[in-house]
N, C-alpha and C positions, 0 to 999 in steps of 0.2 A: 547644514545637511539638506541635501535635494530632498528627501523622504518628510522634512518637518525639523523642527528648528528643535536643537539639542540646547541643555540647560549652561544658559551664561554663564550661572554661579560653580560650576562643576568645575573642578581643576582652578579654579580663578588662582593666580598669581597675579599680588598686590606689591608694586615693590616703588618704596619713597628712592627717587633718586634725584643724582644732578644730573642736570640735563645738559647734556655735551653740545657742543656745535655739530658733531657730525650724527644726533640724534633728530635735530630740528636746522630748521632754518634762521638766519639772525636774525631775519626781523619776529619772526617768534620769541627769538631771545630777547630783544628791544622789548618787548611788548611787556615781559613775564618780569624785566626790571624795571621800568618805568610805573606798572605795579606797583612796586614798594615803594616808591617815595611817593604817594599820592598820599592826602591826608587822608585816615581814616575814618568814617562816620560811627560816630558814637553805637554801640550795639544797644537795639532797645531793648528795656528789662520787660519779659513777659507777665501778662495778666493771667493769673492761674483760672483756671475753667471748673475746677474741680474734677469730680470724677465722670467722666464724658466719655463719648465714643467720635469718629469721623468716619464720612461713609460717603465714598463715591463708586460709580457708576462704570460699572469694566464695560469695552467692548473689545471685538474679535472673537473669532472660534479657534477648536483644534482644527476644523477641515474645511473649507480649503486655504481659510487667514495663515494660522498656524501658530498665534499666538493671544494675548491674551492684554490690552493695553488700558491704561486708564489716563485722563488729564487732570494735569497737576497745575496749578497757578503759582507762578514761582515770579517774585522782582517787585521793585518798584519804579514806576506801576508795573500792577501786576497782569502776566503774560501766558496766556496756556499753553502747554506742551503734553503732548503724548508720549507716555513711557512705559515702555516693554514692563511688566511686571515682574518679578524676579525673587522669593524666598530665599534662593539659593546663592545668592552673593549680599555684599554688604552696602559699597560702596554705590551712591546715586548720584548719576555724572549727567552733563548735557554736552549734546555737540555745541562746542561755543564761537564765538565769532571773537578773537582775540589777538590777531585775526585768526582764521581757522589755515592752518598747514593741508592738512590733508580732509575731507568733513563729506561723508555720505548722504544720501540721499533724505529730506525731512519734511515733515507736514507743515512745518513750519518756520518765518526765521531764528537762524543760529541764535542762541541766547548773548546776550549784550552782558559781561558781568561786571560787578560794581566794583568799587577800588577794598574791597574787605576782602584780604586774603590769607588765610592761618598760615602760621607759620608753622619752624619744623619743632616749638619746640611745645607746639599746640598740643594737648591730650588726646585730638582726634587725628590729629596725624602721626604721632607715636604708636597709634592703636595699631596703623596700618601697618604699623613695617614689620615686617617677616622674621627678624632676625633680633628685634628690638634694638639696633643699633643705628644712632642718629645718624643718616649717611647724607644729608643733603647741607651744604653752607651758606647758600642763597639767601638763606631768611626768610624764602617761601618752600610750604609742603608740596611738592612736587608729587605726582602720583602715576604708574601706569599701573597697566588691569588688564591680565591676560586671558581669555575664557576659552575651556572646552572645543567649545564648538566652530574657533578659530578667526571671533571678534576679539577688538582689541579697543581701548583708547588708552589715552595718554592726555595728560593734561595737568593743572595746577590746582590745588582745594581755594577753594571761596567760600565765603558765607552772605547767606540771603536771604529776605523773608518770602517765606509761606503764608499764604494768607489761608485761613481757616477757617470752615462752619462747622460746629459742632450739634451733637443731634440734641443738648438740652437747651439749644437758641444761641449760646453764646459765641463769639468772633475772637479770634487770635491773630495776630501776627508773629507767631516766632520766628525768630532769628537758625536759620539750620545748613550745616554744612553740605557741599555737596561740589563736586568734581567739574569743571571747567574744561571740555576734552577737545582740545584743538587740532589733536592726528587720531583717528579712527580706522581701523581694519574695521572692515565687512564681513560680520559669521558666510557662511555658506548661502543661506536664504536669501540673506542681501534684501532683508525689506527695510522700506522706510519708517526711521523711527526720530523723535529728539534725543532720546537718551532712555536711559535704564533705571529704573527705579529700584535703589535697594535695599530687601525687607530680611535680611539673615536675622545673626543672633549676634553682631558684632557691635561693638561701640557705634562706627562715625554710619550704622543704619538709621534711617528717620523714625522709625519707631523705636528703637534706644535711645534718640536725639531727646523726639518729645515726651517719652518716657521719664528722662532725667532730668527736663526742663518742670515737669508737673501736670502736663496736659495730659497725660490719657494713662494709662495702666499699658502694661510691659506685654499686649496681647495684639497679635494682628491675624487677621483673618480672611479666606473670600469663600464668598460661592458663583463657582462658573457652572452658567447654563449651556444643556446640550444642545439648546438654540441658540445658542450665542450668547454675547455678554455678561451678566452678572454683577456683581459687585464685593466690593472689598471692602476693609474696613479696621480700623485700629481703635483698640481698646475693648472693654468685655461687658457693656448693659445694654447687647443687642440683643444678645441671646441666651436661655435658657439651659443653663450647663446642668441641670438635670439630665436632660436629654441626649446631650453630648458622650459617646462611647472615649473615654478617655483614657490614657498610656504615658505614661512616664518617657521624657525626651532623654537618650543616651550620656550619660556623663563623661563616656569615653571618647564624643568626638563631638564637643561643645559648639565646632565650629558649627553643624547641618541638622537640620531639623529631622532629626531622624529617632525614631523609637528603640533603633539597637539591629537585633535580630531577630530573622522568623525564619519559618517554615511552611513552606509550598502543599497548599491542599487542591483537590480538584476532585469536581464530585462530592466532598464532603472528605474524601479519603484521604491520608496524609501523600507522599508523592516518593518520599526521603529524602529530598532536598531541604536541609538544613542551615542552621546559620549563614542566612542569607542577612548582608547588611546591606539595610533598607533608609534612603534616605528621598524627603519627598520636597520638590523642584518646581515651582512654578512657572520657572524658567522651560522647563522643557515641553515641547508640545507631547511627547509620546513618552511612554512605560521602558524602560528596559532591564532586560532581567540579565544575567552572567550567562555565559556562552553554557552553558553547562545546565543551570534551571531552566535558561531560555529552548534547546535543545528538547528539552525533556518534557516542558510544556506540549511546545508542536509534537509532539510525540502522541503525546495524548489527548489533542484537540482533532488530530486527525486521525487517531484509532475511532473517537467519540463520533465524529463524523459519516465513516463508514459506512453506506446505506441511506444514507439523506441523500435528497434531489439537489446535493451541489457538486460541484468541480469546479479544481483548481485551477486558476489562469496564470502562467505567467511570465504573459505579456500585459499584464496592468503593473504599471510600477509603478502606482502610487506605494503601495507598502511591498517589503517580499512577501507577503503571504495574502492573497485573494482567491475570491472561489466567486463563480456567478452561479443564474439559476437557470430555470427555464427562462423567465422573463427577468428584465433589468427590475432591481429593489428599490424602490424609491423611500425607505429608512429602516432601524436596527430594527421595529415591531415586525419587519416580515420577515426576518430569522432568528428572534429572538429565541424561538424554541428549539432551534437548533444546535445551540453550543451551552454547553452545562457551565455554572459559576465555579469560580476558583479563588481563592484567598491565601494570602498572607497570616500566621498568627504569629505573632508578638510574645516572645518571651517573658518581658517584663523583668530582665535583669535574675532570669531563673524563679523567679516570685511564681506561687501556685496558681494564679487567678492569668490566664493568658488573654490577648484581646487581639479580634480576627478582624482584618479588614479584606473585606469580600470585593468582587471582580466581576460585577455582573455582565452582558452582554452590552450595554450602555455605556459601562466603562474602560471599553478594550477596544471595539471596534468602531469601523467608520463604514460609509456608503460613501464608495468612489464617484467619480465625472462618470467613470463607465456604467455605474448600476452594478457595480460588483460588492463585495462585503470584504473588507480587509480587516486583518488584526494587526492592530497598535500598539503590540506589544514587541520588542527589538529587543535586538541581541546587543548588549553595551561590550559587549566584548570587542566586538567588531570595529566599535568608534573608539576606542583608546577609554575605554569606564574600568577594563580590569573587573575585579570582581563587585564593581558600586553595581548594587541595583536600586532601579531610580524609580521614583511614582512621578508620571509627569500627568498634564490637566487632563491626559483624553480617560485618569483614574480618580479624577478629583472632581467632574461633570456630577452635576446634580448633588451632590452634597457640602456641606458647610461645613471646610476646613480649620481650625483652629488651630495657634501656636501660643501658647504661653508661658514665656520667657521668664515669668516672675516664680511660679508655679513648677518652671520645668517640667511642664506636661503639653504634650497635646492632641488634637482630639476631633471626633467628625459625627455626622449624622445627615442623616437623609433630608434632605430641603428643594424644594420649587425656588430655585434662582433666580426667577422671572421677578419674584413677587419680593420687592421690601419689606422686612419687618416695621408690622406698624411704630414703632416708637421711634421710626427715623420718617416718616410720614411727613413731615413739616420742614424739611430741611431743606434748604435752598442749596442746588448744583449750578 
């Protein structure tokens, strides 16, 4: 999307196939069977860490990056790669060089991958198929990945090692699968990236991976700063789950990290927008709400408005909805007191005790190139979301999100991004 990059994981269609001649090219197909008869290298058995957390260092913004990435060291030896961050799909692919068919634009070169490549009758490539019916004869897992927002790759599953620091000192090298993508579509943004990191709630995601291997606990997490960067993080003795406002994850759509349903407040007041389902996307830079909440919002952010020293512009296309002032804004502190908060509350499955996740000014809007004040919050009706309403980062800025896969809860609280928690202080990046 021209406006900010909509969520990879959203709509993903995962589907194991055989890859035809007139899907690829043959020397692709030379490539993808010469693969298999290469001897395999032995898989090393992992050294267990015990109960540990990993914690690297995001960088990117919502405005004007658009998204939010971190580097991964992946091979032997081992090789850094920048990858889009992603909650909201499973599967973590690189553009690869295998050769590469089709391969957009990257910070660095294509990944080189090794002769280790699951097959179809692997548990991680079963996980994938949509239909759970073995469709592939190669002998190799085959994979494409369709997203939302009209990225695509296509590629074959390999395994590799990750090399690791952990925050109680210890070094791993696990063995982790992950997508070889050698024909890529370009989402709308078209920025340059290696590949997609992905952190869902499905088997072949790397924190399911090292989850089930022993290394971390089944919890992944970040905090993105409204200055930029932040950091991320897998497993749970970073932080302080006291403190954490927590909410039971939906058991009816196990696929998304989503709390269920809520209900649209503003001002404090309820709105009547009801059973709104809420799922939340780190993939996506911006908030969207159903044509119909979304509708109803601006309704009442511009009744609220009424009488303030703003108007609306628009001819700033960074978002549809801008307003300037007398003079250009140079950040949200100078109209923070302009626009009242709004929240979400959480159902909780019907249960009496509800939990609100609030919308302050900080986490809706941006300061354009122009010096105008936009709200970042979209209509998903409009991009094909149907009734999904999505939390994407410019709602997850400044606090410490948490998923807890083991638990089926998860959960947030207010945090300075900037600042590591001391007990990853020692850690080598």
């Amino acid at each position: 999307m021209k406006k900010g990059k909509l969520g990879w994981g959203l709509g993903v269609l995962v589907v194991l196939m055989l890859i035809l001649e007139s899907s690829t090219s043959s020397r692709g197909v030379r490539w993808r069977k010469a693969m298999q008869h290469q001897e395999r290298e032995p898989l090393m058995v992992p050294n267990r860490v015990g109960v540990s957390s990993v914690m690297f260092p995001l960088h990117g913004n919502v405005y004007p990056t658009g998204y939010y990435n971190v580097t991964i060291q992946i091979g032997q030896p081992q090789k850094p790669y920048f990858l889009d961050v992603d909650t909201g799909s499973d599967l973590t692919w690189l553009q690869c060089d295998a050769p590469c068919i089709r391969c957009m634009e990257a910070h660095h070169p294509y990944y080189r991958p090794n002769n280790d490549l699951l097959s179809c009758n692997d548990p991680l490539c079963k996980s994938l198929q949509s239909n759970g019916g073995n469709r592939c004869d190669s002998g190799q897992c085959d994979y494409e990945v369709e997203y939302a927002d009209g990225g695509s790759s296509l590629g074959v599953l390999v395994r590799d090692v990750f090399p690791l620091n952990f925050t109680n000192g210890a070094q791993a090298r696990p063995h982790l699968s992950l997508g070889c993508g050698y024909k890529q579509s370009p989402d709308a943004t078209n920025h340059p990236l290696d590949g997609i990191l992905g952190l869902g709630r499905g088997k072949t995601s790397i924190i399911s991976q090292l989850s089930s291997q022993g290394f971390v606990r089944n919890v992944v997490g970040h905090c993105l700063s409204s200055r930029g960067g932040g950091y991320l993080f897998f497993g749970d003795d970073i932080y302080d789950s006291s403190h954490v406002t927590w909410t039971a994850l939906s058991q009816e759509h196990p696929k998304h990290y989503s709390p269920g349903y809520a209900e649209l407040y503003f001002g404090g007041r309820t709105t009547g927008y009801k059973n709104l389902f809420v799922t939340f996307d780190s993939g996506s830079s911006y908030t969207y709400f159903n044509s119909e909440a979304y509708q109803g919002l601006v309704y009442l952010v511009k009744k609220d408005l009424h009488g303030q020293p703003l108007k609306e512009v628009p001819d700033d296309q960074t978002l549809p909805l801008c307003w300037k002032g007398h003079i250009p804004f140079q950040s949200i502190h100078d109209v923070e007191n302009y626009f009242k908060p709004f929240a979400l509350r959480f159902t909780n499955g019907g249960e009496s005790k509800s939990t609100l996740f609030e919308f302050t000014p900080e986490t809706h809007l941006i300061i354009s190139s122009k010096g105008n004040v936009c709200m970042g919050i979209l209509n998903g009706t409009e991009v094909g979301l149907g009734n999904l309403n999505l939390i994407g980062d410019i709602s997850m800025q400044d606090r410490m999100v948490i998923y807890d896969n083991e638990k089926q809860m998860m959960g947030w609280e207010p945090a300075d991004c900037d600042s590591i928690p001391k007990s990853t202080s020692s850690i080598l990046w």
